[in-house]
N, C-alpha and C positions, 0 to 999 in steps of 0.2 A: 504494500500500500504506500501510494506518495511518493513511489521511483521520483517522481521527477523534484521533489521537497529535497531527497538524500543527496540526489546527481548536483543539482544548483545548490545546496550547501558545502559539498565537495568542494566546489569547483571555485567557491570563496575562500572557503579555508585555504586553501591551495593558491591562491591568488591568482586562478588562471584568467584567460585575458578572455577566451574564447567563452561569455555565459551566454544564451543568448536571452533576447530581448523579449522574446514570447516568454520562456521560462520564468522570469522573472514577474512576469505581468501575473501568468497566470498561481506565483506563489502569493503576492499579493491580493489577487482577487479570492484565492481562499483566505484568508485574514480575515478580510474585508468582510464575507460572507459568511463569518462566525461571528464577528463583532454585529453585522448586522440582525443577526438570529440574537445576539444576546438585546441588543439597546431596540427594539422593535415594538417594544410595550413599554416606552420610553423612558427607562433605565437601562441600567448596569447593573446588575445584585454580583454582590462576593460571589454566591454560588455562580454565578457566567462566567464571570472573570477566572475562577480558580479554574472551571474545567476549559477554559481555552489555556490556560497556561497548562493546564496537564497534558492537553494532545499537542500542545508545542512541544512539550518536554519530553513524554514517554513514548510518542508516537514519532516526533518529528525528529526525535534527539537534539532540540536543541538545549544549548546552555541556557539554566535557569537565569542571568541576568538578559544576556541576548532577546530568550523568549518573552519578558518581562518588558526590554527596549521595545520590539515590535511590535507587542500587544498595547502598550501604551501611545507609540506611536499613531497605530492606525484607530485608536478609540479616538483620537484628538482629531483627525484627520477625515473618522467619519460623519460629523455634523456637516460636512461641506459637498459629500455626496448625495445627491438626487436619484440614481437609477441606479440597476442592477445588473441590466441587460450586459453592461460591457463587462463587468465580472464575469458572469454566466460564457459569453462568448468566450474569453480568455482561456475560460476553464475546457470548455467544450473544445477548443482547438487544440489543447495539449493532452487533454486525458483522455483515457477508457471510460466503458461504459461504465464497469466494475468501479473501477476507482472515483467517478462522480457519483454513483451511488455510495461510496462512505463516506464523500462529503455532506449528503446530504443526511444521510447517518448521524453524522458528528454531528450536524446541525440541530437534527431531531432531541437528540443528548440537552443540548445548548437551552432551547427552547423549553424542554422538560425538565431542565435540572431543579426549577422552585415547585415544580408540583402543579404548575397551572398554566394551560393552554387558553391565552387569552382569543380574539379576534384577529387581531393583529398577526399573530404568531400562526395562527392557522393560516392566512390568508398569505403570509409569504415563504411560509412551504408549500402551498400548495403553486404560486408564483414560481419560485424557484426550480422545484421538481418537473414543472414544464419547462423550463427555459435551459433546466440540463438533459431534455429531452430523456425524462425516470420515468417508465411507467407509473401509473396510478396502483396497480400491484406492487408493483417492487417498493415504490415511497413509502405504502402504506407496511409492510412486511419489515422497511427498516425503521419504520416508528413503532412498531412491536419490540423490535431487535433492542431499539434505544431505550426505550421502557424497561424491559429486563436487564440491561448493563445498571442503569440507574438504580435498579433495584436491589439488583445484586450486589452493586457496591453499598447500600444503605444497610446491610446484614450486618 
């Protein structure tokens, strides 16, 4: 999951010259697209924030100050975005099908971490799982999936 999160953090570490510029867009536009599942019912709670820094951290590997910079970064950054569409394209040009389904996944997590699916929150997964071209099956099968991780981890 996330080949291309591992490949374009390589490729910084390493300070290679060669990242490319879609890569980049589309590591951005999933940030964007967590941050925007978290602040969509117009906050941030701890609970959102903690579990994007966990899938920076445990999934993304990145270093906890790093994942801390980008996350902060793009919460600051997102009051100034309008649309979504060019995130979704981003994503859609660079990934799998498999792999825009756990973003959309993670997102399900994001959105259900406080317990409460407001209006808002439905209305841009359901948004977003069209515009990464997710079946209506599959979105709804990984908001089960995210449900039970959630769960699981509240044992």
């Amino acid at each position: 999951m996330f080949e291309i999160f591992k490949s374009t953090l390589n490729k910084v570490k390493n300070n290679e010259e060669k990242i490319e510029k879609d890569e980049v867009k589309a590591l951005s536009s999933i940030v964007s697209l967590l941050v925007e599942a978290a602040s969509i019912d117009g906050k941030i709670g701890d609970d959102e924030k903690n579990k994007i820094s966990s899938i920076l951290i445990n999934q993304l590997k990145l270093d906890p100050i790093k994942a801390k910079e980008i996350l902060d970064e793009t919460i600051s950054l997102s009051g100034d975005q309008i649309e979504i569409w060019s995130k979704t394209s981003d994503i859609r040009k660079e990934l799998d099908y498999d792999e825009r389904l756990n973003i959309l996944e993670l997102m399900w997590e994001i959105v259900l971490v406080d317990d409460v699916l407001d209006v808002f929150e439905a209305q841009l997964m359901r948004r977003v799982s069209g515009l990464l071209y997710i079946s209506d099956v599959d979105s709804g099968n990984s908001k089960k999936r995210a449900l039970m991780k959630l769960k699981d981890n509240n044992l």
